[in-house]
C-alpha positions in Angstrom: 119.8 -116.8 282.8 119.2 -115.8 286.3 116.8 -112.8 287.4 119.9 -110.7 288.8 122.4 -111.7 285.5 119.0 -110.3 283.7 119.0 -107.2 285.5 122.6 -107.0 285.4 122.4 -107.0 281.4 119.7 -104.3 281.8 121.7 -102.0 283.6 124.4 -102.6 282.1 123.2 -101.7 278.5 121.1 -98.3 280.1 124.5 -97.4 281.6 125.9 -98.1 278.0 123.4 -96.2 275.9 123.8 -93.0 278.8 127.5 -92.9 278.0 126.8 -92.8 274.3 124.5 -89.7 274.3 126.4 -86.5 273.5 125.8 -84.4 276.1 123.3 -81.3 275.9 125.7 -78.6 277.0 128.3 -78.8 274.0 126.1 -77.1 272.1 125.0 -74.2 274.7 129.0 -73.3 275.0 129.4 -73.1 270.9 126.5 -71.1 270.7 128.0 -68.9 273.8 131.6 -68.8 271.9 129.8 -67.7 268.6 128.1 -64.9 269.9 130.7 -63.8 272.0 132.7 -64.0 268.7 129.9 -61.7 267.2 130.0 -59.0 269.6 133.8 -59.1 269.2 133.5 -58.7 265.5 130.9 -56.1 266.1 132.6 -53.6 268.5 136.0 -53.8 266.0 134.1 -53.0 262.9 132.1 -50.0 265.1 134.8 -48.5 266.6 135.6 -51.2 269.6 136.4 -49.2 272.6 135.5 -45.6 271.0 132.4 -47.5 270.7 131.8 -48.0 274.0 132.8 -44.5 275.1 130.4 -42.8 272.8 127.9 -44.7 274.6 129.1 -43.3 278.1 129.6 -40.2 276.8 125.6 -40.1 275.3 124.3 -40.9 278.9 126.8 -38.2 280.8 125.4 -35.4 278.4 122.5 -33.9 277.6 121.0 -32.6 274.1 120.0 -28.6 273.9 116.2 -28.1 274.4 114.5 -24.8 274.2 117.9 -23.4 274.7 118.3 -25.6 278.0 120.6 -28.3 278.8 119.9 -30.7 281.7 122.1 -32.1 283.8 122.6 -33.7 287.0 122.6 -30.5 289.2 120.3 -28.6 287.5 120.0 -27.1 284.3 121.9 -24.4 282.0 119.8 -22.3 279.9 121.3 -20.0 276.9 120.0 -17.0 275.8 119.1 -17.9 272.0 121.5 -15.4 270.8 124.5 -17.2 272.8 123.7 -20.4 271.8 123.2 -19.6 267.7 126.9 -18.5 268.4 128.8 -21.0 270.8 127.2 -23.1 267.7 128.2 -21.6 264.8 131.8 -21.4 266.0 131.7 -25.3 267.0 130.6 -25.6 263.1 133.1 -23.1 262.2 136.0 -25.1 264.3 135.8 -29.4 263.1 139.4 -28.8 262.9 140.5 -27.7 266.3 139.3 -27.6 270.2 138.4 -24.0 271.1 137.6 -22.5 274.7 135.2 -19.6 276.0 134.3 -18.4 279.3 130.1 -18.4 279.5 128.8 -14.7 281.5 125.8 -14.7 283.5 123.9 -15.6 286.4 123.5 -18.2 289.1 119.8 -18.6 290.0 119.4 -21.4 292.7 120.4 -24.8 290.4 120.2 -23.0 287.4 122.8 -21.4 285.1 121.6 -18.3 283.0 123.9 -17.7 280.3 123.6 -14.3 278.9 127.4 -13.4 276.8 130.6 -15.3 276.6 134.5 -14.3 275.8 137.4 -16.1 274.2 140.3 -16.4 276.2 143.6 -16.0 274.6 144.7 -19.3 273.0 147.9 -20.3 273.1 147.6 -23.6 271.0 144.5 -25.6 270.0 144.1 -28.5 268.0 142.2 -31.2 267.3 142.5 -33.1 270.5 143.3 -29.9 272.7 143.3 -26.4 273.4 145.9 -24.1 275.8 144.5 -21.3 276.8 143.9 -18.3 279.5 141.9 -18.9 282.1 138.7 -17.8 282.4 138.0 -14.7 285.1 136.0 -15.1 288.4 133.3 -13.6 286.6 133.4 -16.7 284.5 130.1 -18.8 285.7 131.1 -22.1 283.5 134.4 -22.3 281.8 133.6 -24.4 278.4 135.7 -25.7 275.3 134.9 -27.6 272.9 135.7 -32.0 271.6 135.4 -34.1 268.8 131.9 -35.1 267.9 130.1 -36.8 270.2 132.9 -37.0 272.7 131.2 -36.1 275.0 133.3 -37.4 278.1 135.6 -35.2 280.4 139.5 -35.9 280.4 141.8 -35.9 283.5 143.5 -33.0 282.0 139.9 -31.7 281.6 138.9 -32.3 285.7 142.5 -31.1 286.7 141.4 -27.3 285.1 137.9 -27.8 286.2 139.8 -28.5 289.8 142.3 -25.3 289.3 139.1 -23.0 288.2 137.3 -23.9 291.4 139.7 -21.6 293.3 138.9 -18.3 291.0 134.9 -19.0 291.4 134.0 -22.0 293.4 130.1 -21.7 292.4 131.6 -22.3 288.7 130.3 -25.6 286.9 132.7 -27.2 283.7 131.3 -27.4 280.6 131.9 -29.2 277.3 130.3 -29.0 273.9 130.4 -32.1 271.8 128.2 -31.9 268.9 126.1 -28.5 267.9 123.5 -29.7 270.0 125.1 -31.6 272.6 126.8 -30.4 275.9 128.2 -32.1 279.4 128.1 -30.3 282.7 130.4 -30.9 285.9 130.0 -29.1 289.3 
């Protein structure tokens, strides 16, 4: 055999045993499918896409502290007595949405809640609640959701929207758990 048939046959069986070898990514993408197939599996036993809006709905609201709630604009702090009762009546109310108009003060960022009122209601369940509106007087205009929805509805920002016009200083607020509330300006 010649030098170059030799190094022909060489090459020609490296090029061979190249082609035979599975290639390394295969198993990257079935790992990639599984796990994507995991997270799937995951979110639909969890709730799937309620899942993923409690999440959102955790970050846009803040838990009660010391009888203050933070949020981005500043901060809303109950007088003890107002809070015991705004949660006793979300207790009270698993069944059905209610609504109440918060009283008090503006102080620079900061909302002082000293009394509330109940508008009349016209219907309420457990998804909604029709109602009065609150009076300019009204500081934040606040209803109640489910537990821990704690996100705002369009429905929710077109009232928010409608109440600007009776007291533009007003913020919207939302109580989602007896501890948990979500503020709009």
């Amino acid at each position: 055999m010649k030098e170059d048939d030799i190094h022909r046959e060489i090459l020609k069986e490296a090029l061979a045993e190249k082609e035979e070898k599975p290639s390394k990514v295969w198993p990257y993408i079935w790992v990639g499918i599984g796990l994507l197939i995991i997270i799937l599996l995951i979110l639909a036993y969890t709730g799937g896409i309620s899942g993923i809006y409690f999440i959102k709905g955790r970050t846009a609201s803040g838990e009660i502290q010391n009888f203050q709630v933070d949020f981005e604009e500043g901060k809303v702090i109950f007088e003890p007595s107002v809070y015991e009762a705004l949660k006793n009546q979300f207790l009270a109310n698993y069944t059905a949405e209610f609504k109440v108009c918060l009283l008090g003060e503006k102080q620079g960022k900061n909302y002082i809640i000293t009394s509330f009122y109940t508008p009349i209601i016209f219907s309420q369940d457990f998804t909604s609640v029709h109602s009065v509106q609150c009076n300019s007087s009204t500081i934040i205009p606040l209803h109640s959701h489910p537990v821990d929805s704690c996100l705002f509805s369009d429905q929710d920002k077109a009232s928010f929207k409608a109440f600007k016009e009776v007291n533009p200083d007003a913020i919207y607020g939302l109580m989602c758990s007896a501890n948990r509330f979500s503020f709009i300006k």
